[in-house]
TORTI-238619 format. One line per field, with one value per residue: residue number from 0; x, y, z of N, C-alpha, C, CB in turn. Coordinates in steps of 0.1 Angstrom, whole numbers, plus 5000, padded with zeros to 4 digits. Glycine has a CB too. Example, Ala and Ser with C-alpha at 12.3 -4.5 7.8 and 13.67 -1.06 7.14 Angstrom:
REM residues 2
num: [0,1]
nc1: [5132,5128]
nc2: [4943,4978]
nc3: [5078,5071]
cac1: [5123,5137]
cac2: [4955,4989]
cac3: [5078,5071]
cc1: [5132,5129]
cc2: [4967,5000]
cc3: [5078,5079]
cbc1: [5113,5141]
cbc2: [4955,4994]
cbc3: [5090,5057]
//
This chain:
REM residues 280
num: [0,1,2,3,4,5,6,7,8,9,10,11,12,13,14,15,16,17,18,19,20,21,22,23,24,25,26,27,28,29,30,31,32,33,34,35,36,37,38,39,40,41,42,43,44,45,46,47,48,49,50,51,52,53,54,55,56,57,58,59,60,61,62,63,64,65,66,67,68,69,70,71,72,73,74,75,76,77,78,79,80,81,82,83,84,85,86,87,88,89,90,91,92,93,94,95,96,97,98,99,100,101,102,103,104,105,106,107,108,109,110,111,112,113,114,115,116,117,118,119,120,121,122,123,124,125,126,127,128,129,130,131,132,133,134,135,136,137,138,139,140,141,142,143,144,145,146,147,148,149,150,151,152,153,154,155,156,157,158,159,160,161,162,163,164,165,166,167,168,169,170,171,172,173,174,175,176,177,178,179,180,181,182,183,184,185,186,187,188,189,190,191,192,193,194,195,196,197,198,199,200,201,202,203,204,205,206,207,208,209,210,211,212,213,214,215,216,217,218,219,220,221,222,223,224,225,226,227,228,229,230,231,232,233,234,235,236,237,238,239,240,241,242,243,244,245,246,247,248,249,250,251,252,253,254,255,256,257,258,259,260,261,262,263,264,265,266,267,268,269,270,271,272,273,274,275,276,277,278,279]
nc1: [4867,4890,4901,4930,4941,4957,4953,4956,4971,4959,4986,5003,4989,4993,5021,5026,5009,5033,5049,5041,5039,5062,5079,5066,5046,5019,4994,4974,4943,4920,4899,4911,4918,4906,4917,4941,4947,4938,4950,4976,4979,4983,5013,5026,5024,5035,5061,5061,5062,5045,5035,5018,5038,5060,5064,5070,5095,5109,5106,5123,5142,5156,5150,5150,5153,5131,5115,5108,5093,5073,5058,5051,5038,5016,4995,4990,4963,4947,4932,4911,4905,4900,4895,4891,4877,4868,4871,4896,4912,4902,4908,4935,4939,4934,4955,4976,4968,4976,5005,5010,5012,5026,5054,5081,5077,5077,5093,5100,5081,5063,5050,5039,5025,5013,5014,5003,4992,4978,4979,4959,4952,4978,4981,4955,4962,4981,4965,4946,4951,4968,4951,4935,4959,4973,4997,5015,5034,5054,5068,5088,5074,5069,5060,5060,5054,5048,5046,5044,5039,5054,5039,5017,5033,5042,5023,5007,5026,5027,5001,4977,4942,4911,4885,4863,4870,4866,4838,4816,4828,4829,4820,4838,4863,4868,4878,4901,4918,4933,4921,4920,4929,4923,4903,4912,4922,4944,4964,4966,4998,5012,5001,5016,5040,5049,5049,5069,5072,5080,5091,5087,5088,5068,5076,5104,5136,5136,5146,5141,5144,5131,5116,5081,5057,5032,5015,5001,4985,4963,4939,4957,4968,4956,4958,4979,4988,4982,5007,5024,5012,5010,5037,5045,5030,5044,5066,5060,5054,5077,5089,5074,5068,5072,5039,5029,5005,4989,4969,4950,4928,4896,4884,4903,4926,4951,4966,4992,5013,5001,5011,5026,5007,4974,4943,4922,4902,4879,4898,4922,4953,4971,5013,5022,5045,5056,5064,5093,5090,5064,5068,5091]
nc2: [4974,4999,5031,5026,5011,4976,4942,4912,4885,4848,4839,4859,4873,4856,4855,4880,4879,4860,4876,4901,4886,4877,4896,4915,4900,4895,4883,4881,4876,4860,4875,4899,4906,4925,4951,4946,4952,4980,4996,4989,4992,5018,5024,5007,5016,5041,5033,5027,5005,4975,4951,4931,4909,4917,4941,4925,4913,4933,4947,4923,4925,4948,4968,5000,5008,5025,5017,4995,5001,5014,4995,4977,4998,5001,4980,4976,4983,5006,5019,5039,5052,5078,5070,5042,5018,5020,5005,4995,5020,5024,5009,5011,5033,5026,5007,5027,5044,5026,5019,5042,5050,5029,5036,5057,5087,5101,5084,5062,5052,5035,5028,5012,5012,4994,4992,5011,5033,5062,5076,5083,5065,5060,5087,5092,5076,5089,5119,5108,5098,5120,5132,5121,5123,5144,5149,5133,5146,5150,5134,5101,5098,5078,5073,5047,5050,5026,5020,4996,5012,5038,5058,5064,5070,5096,5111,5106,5121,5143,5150,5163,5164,5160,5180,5161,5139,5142,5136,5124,5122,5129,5165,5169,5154,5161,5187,5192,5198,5215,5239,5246,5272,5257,5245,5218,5195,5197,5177,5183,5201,5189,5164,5157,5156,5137,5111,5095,5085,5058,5040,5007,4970,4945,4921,4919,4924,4935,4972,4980,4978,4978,4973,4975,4984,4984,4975,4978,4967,4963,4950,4944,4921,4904,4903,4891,4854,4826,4809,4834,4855,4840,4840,4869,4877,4860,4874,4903,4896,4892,4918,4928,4945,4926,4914,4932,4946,4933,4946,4940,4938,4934,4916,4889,4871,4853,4829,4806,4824,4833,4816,4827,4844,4857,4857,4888,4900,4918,4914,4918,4914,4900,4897,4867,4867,4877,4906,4907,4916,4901,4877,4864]
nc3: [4695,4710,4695,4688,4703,4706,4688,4711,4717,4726,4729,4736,4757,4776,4783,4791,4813,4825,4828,4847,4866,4875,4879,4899,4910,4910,4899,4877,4864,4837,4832,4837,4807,4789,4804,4805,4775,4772,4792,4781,4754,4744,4753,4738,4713,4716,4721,4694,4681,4671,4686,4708,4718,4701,4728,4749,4745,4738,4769,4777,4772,4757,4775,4791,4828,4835,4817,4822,4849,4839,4827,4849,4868,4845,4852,4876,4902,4919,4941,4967,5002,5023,5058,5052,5060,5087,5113,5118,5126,5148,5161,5161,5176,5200,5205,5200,5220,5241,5241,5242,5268,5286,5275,5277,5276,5245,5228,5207,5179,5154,5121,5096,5060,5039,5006,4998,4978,4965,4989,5007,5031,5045,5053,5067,5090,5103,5106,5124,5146,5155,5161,5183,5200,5205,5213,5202,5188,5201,5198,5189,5164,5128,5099,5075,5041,5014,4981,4949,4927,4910,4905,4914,4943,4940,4931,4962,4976,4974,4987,4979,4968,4950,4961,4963,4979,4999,5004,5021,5046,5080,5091,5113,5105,5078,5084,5089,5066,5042,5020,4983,4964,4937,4936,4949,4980,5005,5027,5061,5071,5096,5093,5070,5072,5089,5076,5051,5017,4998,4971,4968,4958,4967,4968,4964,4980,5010,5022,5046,5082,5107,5140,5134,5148,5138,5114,5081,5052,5032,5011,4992,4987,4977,4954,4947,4939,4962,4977,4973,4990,5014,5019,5019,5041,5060,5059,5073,5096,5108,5112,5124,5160,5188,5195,5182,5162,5126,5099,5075,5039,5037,5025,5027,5040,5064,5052,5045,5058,5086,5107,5128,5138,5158,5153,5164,5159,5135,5102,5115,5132,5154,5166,5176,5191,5224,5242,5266,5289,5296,5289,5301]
cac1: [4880,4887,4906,4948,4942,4962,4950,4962,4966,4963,5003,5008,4985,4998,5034,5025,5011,5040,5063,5039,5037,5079,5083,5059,5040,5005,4985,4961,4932,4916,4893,4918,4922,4907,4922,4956,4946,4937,4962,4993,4984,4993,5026,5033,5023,5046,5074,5066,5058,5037,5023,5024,5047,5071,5067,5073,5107,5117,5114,5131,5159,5171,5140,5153,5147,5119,5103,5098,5087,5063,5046,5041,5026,5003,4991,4986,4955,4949,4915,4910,4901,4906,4892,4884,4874,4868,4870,4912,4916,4896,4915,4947,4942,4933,4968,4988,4973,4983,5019,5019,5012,5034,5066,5087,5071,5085,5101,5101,5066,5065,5042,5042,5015,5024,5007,4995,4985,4975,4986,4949,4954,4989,4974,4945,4971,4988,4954,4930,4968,4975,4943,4935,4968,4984,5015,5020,5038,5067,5077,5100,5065,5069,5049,5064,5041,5054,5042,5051,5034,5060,5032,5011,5039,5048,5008,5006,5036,5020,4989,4969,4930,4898,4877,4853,4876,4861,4825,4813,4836,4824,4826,4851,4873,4870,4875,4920,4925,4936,4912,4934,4923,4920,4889,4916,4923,4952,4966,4976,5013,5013,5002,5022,5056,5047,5045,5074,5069,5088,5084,5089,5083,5068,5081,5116,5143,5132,5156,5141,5147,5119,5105,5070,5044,5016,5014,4987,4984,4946,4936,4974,4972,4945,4961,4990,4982,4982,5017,5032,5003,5019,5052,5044,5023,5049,5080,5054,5054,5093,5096,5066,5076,5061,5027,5026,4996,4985,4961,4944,4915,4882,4885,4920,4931,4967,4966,5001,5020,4997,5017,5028,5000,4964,4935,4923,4895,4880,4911,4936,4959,4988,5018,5024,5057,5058,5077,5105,5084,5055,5074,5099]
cac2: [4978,5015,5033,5030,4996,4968,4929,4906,4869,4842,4833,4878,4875,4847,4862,4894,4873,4853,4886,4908,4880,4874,4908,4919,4891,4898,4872,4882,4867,4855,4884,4913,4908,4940,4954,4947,4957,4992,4999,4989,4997,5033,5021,5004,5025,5053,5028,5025,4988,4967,4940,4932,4901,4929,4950,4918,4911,4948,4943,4913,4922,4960,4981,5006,5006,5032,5015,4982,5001,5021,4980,4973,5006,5003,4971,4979,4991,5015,5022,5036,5065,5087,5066,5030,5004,5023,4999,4994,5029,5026,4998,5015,5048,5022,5002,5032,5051,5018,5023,5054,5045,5023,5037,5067,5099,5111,5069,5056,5047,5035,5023,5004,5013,4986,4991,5033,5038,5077,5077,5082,5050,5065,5103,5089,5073,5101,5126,5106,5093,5131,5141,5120,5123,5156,5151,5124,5159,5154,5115,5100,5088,5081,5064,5044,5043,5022,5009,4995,5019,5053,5072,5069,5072,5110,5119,5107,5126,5159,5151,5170,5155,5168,5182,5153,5128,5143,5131,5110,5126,5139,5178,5167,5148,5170,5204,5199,5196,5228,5238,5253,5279,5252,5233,5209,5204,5189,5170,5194,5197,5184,5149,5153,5155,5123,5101,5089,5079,5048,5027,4993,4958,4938,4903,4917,4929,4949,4977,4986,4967,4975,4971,4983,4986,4981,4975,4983,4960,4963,4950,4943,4907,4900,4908,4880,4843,4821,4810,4850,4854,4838,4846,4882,4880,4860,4885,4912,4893,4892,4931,4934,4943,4920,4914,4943,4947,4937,4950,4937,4938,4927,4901,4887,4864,4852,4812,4800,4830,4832,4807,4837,4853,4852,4869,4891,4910,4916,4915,4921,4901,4902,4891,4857,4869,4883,4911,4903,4914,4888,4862,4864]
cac3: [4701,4712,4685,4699,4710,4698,4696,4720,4713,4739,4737,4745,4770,4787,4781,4800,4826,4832,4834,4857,4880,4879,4885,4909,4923,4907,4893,4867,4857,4824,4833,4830,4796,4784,4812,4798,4761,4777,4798,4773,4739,4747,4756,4728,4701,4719,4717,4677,4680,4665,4689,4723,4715,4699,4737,4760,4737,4742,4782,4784,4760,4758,4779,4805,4844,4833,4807,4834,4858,4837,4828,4863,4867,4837,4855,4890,4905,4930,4948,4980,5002,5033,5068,5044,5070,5100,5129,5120,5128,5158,5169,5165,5185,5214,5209,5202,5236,5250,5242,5251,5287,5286,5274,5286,5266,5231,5223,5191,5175,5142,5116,5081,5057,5027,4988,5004,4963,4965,5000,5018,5040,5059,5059,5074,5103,5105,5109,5134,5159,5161,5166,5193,5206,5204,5226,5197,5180,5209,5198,5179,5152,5121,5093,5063,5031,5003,4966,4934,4918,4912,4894,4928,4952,4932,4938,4974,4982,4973,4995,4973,4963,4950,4971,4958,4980,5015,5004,5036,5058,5090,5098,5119,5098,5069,5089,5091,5054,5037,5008,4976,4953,4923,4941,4955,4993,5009,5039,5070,5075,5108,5090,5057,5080,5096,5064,5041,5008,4996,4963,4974,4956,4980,4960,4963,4989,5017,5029,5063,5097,5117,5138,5133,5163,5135,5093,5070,5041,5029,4997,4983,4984,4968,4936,4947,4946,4975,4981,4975,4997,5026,5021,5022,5052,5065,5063,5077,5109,5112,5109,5136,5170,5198,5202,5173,5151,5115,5097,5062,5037,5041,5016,5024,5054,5057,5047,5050,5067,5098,5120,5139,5142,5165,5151,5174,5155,5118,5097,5128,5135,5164,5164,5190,5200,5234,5251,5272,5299,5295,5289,5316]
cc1: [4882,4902,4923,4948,4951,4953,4960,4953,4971,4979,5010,5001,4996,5015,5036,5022,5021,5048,5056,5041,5053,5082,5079,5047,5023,5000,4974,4953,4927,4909,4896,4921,4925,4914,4937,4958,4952,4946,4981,4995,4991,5009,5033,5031,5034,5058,5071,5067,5044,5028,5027,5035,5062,5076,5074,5092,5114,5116,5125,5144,5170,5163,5153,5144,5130,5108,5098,5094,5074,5050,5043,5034,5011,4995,4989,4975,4957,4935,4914,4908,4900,4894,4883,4884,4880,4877,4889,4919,4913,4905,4933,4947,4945,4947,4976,4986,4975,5000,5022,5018,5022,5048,5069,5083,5085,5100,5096,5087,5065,5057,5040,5029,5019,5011,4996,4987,4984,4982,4969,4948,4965,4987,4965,4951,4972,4980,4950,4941,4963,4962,4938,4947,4980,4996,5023,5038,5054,5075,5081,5086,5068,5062,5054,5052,5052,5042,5047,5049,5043,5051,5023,5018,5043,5033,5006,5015,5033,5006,4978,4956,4919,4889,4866,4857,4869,4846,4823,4817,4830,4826,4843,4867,4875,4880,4895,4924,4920,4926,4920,4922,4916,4909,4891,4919,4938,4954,4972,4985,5016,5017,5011,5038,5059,5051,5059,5075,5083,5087,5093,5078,5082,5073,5094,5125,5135,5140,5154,5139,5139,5124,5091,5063,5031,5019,5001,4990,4972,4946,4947,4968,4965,4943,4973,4983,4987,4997,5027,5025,5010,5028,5054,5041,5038,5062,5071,5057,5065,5096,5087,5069,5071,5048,5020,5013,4994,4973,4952,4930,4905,4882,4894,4923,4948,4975,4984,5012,5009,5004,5020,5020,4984,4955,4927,4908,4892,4886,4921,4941,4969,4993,5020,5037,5056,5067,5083,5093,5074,5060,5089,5096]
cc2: [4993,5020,5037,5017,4987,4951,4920,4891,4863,4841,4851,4877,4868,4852,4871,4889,4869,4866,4897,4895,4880,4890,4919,4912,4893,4889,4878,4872,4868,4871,4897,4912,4927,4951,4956,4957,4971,5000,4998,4993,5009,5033,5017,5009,5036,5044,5029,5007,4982,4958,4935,4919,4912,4936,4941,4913,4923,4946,4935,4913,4933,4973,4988,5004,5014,5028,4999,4982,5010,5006,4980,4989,5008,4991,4970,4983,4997,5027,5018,5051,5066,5075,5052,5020,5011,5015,4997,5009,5032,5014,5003,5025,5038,5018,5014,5038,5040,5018,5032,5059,5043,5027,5052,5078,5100,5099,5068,5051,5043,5026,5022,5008,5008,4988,5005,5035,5050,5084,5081,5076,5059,5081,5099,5085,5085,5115,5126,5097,5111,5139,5136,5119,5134,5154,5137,5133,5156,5139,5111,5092,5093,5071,5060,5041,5038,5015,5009,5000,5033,5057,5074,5073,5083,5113,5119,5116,5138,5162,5160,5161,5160,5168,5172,5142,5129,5143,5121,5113,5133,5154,5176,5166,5157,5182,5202,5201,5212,5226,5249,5258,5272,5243,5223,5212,5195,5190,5181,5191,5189,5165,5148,5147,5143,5111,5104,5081,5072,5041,5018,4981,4951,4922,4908,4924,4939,4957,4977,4969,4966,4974,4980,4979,4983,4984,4974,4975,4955,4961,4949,4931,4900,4900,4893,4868,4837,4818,4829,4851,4853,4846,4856,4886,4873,4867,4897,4910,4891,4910,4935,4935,4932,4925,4932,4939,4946,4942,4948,4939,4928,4916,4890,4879,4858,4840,4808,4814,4835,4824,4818,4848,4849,4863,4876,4901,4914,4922,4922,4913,4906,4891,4881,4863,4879,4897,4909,4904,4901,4876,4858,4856]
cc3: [4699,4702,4693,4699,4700,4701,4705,4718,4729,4745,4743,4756,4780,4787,4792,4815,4836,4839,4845,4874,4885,4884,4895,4917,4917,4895,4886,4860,4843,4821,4829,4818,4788,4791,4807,4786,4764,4781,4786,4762,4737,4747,4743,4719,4706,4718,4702,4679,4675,4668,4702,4723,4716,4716,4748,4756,4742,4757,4783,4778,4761,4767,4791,4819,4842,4823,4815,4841,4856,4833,4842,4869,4866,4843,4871,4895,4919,4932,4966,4988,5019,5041,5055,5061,5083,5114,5127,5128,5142,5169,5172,5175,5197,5216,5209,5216,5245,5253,5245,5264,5293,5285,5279,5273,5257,5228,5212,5187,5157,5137,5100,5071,5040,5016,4994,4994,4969,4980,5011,5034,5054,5065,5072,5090,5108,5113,5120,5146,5160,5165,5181,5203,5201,5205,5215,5186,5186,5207,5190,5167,5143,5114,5077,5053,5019,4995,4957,4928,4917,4911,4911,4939,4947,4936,4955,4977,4983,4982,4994,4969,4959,4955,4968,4971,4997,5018,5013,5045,5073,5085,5101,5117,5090,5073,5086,5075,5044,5023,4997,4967,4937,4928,4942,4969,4997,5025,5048,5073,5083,5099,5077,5064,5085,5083,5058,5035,4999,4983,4965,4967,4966,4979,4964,4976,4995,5023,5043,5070,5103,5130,5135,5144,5158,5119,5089,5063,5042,5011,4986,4981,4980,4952,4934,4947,4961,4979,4984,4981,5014,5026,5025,5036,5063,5070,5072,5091,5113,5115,5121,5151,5182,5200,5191,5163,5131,5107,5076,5056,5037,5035,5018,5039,5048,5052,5053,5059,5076,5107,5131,5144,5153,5160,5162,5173,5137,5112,5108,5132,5144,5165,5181,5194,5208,5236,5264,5287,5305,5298,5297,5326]
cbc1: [4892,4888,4896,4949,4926,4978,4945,4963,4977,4959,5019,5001,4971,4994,5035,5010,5006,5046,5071,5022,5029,5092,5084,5056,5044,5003,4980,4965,4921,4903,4891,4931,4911,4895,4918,4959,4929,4930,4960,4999,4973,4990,5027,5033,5007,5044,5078,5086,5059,5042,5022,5010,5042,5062,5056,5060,5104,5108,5105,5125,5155,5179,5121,5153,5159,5122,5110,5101,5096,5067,5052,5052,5029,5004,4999,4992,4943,4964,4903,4922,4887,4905,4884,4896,4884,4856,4858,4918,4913,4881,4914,4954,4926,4922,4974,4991,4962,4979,5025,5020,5006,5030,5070,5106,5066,5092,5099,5113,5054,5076,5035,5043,5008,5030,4994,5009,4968,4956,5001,4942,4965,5008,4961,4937,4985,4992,4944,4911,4994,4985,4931,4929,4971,4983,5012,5006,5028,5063,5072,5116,5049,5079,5033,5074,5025,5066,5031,5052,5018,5071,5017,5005,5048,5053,4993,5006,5047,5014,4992,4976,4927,4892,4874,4854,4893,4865,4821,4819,4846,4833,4816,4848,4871,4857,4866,4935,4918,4954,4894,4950,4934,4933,4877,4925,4907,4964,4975,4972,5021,4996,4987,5024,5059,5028,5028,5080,5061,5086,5081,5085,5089,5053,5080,5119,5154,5124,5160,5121,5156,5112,5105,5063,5042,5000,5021,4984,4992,4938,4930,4993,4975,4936,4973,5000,4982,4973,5021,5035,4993,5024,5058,5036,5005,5047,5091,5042,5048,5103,5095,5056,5078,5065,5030,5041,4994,4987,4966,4946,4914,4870,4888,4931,4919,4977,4965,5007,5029,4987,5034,5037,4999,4967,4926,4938,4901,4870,4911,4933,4964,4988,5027,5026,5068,5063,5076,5122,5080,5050,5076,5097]
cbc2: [4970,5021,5045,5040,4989,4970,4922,4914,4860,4828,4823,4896,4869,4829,4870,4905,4865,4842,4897,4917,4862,4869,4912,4929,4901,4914,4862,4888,4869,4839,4882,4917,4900,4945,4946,4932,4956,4991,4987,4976,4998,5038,5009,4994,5032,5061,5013,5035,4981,4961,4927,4928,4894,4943,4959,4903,4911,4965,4935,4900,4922,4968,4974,5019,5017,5045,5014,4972,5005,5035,4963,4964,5011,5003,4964,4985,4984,5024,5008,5028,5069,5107,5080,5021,4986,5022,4979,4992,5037,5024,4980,5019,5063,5011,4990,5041,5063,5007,5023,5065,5031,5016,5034,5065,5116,5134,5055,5042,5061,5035,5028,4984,5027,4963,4970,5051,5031,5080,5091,5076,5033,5064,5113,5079,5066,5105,5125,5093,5085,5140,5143,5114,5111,5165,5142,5117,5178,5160,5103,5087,5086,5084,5074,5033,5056,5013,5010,4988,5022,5060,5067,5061,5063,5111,5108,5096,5126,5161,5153,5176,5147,5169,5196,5147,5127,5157,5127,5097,5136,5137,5181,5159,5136,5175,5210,5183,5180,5232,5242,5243,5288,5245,5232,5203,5201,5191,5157,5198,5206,5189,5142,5168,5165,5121,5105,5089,5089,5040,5029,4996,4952,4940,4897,4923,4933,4946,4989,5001,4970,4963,4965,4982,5006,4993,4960,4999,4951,4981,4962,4942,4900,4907,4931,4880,4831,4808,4800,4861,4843,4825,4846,4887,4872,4853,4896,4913,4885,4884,4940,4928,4956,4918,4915,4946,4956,4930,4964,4925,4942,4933,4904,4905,4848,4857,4811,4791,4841,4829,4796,4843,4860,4849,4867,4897,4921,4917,4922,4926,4892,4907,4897,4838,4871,4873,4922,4914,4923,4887,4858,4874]
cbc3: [4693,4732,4676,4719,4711,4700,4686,4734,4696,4737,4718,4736,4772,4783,4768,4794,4824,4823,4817,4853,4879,4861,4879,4904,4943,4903,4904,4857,4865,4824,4841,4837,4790,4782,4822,4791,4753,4786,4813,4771,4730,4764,4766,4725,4699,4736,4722,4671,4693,4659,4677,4736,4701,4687,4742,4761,4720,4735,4790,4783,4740,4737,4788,4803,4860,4831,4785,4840,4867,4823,4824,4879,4860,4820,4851,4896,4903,4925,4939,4985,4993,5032,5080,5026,5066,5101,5133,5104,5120,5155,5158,5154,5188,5218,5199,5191,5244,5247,5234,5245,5291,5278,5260,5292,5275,5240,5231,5191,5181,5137,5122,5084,5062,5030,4982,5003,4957,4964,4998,5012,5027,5054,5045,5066,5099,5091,5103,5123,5150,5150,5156,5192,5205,5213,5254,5188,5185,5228,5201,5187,5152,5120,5094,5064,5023,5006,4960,4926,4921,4905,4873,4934,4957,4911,4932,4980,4976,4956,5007,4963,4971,4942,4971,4939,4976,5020,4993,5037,5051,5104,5113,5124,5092,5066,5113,5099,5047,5035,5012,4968,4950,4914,4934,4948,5006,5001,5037,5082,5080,5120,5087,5044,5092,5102,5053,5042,5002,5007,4949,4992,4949,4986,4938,4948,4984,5027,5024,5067,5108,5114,5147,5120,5171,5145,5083,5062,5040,5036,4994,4991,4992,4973,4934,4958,4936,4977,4970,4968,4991,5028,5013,5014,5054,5063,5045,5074,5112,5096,5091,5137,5175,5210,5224,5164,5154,5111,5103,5060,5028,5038,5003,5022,5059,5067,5023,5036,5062,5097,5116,5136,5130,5182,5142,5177,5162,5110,5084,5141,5123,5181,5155,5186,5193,5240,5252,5268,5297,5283,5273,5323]
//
């Protein structure tokens, strides 16, 4: 055991379990144990406690908003990186320059990018739309990123990353992102202005109306079990606009909230509901 650490007994584990899952939807496995240890002892030694028993007591009894939102924090992962799973991105330029065929120039366009972590994922929207679509500069787009994580939704916001993060990247891709004197580079204005950063439980109340034209949720739900699983997928497809786009990870299909949807492509999904036109 690494020198900080505290032990953890089956009935703390399973304690911790019960309360990340009540409060943020994330099912942990047997597996994360040490994972837990790691991540919390820190915590609880800075409270001046004694035992993870002692820290789940202090949540549930007199903790502050900041000390329950620094647990699901320490418990969240967050892995991922600028243009992840190509062909989604490729699939969006085509729907969005379909909409913007379609609709009367410089209309409303908007787009969901749910569990962002660092924020890579909605930059990346944001980048490889405006690049192939300049005149996107003159329209009402805008690009929601949200996660439960504050500590990542405060980093992504800054769109700052080490120059380590543009390994793989084309020329091409690489070439917009400002390079800073401390041998970090960040996101070009153009795409930072596009993006607002949200933290948003995805188990609990959602403020926004929507609709959205297309959602990101890659590699979230795979942290939820199967019932939150649905459920989640299934509000997604209420906030989508007709015949609007989802978009998930590789690992991850949508089990019981699919009824509204038709896959259309690997991990793509559109929504069955029509526009007015169509179905006229």
């Amino acid at each position: 055991m690494e020198q900080g650490e505290i032990s953890l007994s089956e009935r703390e584990f399973s304690r911790i379990k019960s309360r990340v899952y009540k409060v943020a939807g994330i099912s942990l496995s047997d597996a994360k144990r040490t994972l837990v240890v790691s991540r919390l002892s820190k915590i609880v030694r800075a409270l001046d406690l004694s035992s993870f028993d002692d820290y789940v007591d202090y949540l549930e009894k007199g903790a502050s908003a900041s000390d329950g939102q620094d647990f699901v924090n320490a418990l969240t992962t967050n892995l991922t990186r600028f243009y992840r799973e190509d062909h989604h991105f490729d699939h969006l330029k085509t729907y969005v320059g379909a909409l913007m065929s379609e609709r009367p120039r410089g209309q409303r366009l908007r787009i969901w990018s749910a569990g962002c972590s660092t924020g890579q994922e909605p930059y990346t929207i944001g980048m490889d739309l405006l690049n192939a679509f300049p005149e996107l500069k003159r329209w009402d787009f805008k690009i929601l990123a949200t996660d439960i994580d504050t500590a990542v939704i405060a980093k992504a916001a800054r769109g700052i990353y080490p120059e380590n993060e543009l390994s793989g990247l084309s020329g091409e891709r690489a070439r917009p992102f400002q390079k800073l004197s401390d041998g970090t580079v960040q996101v070009p204005q153009a795409a930072r202005e596009l993006v607002s950063f949200k933290p948003l439980n995805l188990i609990a109340e959602w403020p926004m109306k929507g609709p959205f034209d297309a959602i990101f949720c890659r590699n979230v739900a795979i942290y939820f079990d199967k019932p939150t699983q649905g459920a989640v997928f299934g509000r997604f497809g209420k906030l989508l606009a007709p015949e609007g786009f989802l978009y998930i990870g590789h690992s991850e299909n949508l089990g019981s909230g699919g009824e509204g949807f038709r896959l259309v492509g690997k991990t793509i999904y559109q929504s069955k509901r029509m526009n007015k036109r169509e179905a006229a």
